[in-house]
KOLKOL-971923 format. One line per 5 residues: their letters; for each residue x negated, y, z negated of N, C-alpha, C, O. Coordinates in nm, 3 decimals, always signed. Layout:
BEGIN
A> X:Y:Z:X:Y:Z:X:Y:Z:X:Y:Z; ...
***
This chain:
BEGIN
XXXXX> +9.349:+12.685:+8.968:+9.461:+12.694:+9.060:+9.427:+12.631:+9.194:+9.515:+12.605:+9.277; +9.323:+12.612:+9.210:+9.264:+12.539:+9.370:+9.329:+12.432:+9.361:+9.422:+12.403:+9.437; +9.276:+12.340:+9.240:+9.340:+12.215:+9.299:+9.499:+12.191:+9.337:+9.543:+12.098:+9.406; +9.570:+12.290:+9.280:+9.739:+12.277:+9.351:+9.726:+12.314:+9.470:+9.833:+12.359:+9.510; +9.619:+12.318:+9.573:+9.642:+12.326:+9.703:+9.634:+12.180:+9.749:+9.695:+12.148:+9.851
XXXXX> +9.546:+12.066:+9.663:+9.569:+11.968:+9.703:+9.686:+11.844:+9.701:+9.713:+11.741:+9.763; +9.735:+11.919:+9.595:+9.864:+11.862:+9.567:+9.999:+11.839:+9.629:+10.060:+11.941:+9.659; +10.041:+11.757:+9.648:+10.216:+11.735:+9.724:+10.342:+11.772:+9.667:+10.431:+11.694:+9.635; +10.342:+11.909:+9.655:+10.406:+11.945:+9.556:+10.481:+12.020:+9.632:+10.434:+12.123:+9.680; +10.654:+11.969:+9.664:+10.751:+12.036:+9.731:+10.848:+12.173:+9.649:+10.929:+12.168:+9.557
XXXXX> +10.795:+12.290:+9.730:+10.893:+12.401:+9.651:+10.860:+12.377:+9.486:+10.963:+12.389:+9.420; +10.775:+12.354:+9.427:+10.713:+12.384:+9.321:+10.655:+12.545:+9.311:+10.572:+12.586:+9.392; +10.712:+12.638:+9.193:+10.631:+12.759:+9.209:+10.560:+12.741:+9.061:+10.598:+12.663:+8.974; +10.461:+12.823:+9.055:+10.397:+12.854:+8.942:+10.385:+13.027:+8.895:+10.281:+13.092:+8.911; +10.469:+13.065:+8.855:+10.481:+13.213:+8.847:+10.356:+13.265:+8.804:+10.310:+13.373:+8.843
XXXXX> +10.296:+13.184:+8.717:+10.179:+13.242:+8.602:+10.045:+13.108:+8.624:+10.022:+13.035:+8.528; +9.964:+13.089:+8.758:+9.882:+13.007:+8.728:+9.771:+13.008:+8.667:+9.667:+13.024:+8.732; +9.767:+12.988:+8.505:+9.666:+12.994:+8.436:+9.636:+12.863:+8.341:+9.732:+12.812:+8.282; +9.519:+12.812:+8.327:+9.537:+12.729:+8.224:+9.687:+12.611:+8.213:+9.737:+12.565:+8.110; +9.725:+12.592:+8.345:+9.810:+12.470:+8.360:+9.706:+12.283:+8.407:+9.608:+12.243:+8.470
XXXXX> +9.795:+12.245:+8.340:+9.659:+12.120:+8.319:+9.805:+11.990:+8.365:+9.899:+11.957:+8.293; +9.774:+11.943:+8.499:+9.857:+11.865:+8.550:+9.809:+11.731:+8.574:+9.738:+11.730:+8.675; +9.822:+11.606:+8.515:+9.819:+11.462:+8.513:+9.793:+11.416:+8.673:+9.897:+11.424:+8.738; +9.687:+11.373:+8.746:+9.739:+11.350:+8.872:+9.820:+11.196:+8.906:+9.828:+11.142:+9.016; +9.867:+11.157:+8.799:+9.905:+11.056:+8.831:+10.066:+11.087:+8.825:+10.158:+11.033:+8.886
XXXXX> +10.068:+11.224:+8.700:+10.206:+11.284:+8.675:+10.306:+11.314:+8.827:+10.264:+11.359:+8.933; +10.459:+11.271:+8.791:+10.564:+11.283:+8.938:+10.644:+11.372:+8.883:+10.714:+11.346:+8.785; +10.640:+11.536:+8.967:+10.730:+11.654:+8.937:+10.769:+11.601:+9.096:+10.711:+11.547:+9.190; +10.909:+11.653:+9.063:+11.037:+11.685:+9.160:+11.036:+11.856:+9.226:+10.984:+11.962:+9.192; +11.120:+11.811:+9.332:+11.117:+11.947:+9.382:+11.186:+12.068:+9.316:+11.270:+12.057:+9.227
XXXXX> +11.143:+12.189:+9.371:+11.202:+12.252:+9.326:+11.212:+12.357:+9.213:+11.288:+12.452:+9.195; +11.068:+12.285:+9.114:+11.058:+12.311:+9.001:+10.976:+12.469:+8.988:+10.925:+12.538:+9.077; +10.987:+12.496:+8.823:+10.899:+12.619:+8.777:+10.817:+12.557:+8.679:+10.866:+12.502:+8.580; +10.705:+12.562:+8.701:+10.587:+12.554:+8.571:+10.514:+12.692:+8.547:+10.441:+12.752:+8.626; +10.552:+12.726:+8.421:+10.437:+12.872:+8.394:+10.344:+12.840:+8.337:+10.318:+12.721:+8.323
XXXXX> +10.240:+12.970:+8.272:+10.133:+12.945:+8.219:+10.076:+12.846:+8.142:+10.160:+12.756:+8.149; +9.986:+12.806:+8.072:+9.883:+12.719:+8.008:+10.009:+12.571:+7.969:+10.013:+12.524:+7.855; +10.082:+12.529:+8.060:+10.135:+12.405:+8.040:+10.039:+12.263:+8.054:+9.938:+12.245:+8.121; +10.082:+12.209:+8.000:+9.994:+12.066:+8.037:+10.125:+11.939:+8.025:+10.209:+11.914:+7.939; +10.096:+11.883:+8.144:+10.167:+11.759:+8.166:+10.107:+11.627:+8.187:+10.033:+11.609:+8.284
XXXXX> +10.131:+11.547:+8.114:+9.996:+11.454:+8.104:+9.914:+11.446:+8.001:+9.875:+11.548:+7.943; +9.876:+11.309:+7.961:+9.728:+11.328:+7.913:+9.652:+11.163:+7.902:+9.693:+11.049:+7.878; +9.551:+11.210:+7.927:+9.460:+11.067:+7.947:+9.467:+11.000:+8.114:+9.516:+11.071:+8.202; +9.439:+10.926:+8.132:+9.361:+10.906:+8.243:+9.533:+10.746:+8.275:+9.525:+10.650:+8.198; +9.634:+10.744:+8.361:+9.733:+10.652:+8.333:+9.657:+10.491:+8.388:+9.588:+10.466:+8.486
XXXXX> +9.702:+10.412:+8.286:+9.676:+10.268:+8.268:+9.734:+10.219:+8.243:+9.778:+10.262:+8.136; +9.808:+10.085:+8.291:+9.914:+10.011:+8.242:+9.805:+9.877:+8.131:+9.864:+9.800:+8.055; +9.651:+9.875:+8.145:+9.604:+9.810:+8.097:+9.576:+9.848:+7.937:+9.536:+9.769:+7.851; +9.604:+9.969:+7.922:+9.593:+10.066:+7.788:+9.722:+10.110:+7.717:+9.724:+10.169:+7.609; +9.843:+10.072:+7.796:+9.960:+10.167:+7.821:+9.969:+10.294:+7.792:+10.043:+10.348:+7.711
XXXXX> +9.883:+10.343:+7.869:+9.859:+10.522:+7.900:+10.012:+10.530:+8.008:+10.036:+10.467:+8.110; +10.073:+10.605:+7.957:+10.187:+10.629:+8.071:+10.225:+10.804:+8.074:+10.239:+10.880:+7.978; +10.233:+10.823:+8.175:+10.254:+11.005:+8.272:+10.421:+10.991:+8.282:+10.502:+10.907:+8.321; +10.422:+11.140:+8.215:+10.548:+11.191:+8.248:+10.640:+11.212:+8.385:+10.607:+11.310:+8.452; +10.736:+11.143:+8.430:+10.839:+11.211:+8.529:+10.923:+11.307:+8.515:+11.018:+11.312:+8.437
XXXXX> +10.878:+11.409:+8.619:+10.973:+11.553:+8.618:+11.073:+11.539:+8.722:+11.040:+11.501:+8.834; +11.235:+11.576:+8.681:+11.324:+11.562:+8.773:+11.286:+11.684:+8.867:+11.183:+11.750:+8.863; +11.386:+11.697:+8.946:+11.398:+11.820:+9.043:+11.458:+11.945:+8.958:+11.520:+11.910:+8.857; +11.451:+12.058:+8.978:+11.467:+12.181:+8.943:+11.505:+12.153:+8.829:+11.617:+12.144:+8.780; +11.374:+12.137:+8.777:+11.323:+12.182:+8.609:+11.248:+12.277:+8.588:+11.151:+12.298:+8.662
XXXXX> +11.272:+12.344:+8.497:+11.187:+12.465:+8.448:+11.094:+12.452:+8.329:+11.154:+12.445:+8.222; +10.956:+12.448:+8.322:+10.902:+12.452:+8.204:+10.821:+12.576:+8.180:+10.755:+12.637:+8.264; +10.841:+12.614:+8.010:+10.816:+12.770:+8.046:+10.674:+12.762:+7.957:+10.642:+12.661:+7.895; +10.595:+12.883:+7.959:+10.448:+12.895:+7.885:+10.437:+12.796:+7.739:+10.524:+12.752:+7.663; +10.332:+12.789:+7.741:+10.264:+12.666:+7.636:+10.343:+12.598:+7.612:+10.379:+12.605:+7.495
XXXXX> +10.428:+12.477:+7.714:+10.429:+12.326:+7.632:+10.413:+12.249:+7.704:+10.413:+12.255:+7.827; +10.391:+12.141:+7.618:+10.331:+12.055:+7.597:+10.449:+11.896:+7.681:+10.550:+11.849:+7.627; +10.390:+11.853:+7.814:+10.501:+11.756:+7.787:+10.416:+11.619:+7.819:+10.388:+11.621:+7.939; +10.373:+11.524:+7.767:+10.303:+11.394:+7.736:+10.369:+11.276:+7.719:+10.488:+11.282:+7.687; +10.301:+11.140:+7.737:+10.373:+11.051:+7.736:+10.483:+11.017:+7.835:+10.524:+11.108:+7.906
XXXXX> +10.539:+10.888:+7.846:+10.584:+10.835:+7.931:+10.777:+10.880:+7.937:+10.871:+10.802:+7.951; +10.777:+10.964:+7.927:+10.876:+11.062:+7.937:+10.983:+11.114:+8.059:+10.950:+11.209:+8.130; +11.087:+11.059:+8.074:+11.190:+11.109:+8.206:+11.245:+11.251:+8.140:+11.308:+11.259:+8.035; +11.201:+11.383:+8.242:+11.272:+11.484:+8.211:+11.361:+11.503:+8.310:+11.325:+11.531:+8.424; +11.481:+11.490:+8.275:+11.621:+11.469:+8.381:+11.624:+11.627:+8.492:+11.555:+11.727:+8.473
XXXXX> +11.703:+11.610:+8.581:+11.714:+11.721:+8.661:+11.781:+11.838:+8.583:+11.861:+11.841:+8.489; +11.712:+11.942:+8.663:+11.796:+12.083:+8.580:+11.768:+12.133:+8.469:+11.805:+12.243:+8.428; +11.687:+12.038:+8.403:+11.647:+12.078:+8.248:+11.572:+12.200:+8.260:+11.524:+12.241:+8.367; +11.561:+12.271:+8.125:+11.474:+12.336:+8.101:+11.363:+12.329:+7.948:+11.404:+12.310:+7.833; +11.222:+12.350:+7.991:+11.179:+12.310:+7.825:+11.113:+12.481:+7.819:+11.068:+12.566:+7.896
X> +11.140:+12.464:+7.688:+11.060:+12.563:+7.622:+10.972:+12.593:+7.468:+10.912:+12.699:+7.450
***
């Protein structure tokens, strides 16, 4: 959970910070909920590999264990579960 202090992360809450595993290259929007053991992202992003990180709109909700990877637009308002 330390490193989300380094993060630029507007009105983002994390109700449950455990075992959340965030891409730093990954772009969440404001506003949002991430709960427990989520992971967004994976691999290290390269356009030389085409490794590509997910975009999170604004007030999205993602709820305990999933999974969101790949080069992926999750629109505003959504919710995953």
């Amino acid at each position: 959970f330390a490193a989300f202090r380094y993060r630029n992360f507007k009105n983002v809450t994390f109700p449950h910070p455990v075992g959340i595993v965030i891409n730093p290259s990954a772009k969440i929007g404001k506003n949002c909920v991430i709960y427990q053991n989520v992971t967004i992202g994976s691999g290290k992003y390269s356009e030389k590999y085409n490794c590509q990180v997910p975009i999170i709109g604004e007030n999205v909700t993602i709820y305990a264990n999933s999974v969101v990877i790949g080069g992926i637009y999750v629109g505003k308002n959504s919710v995953i579960g």
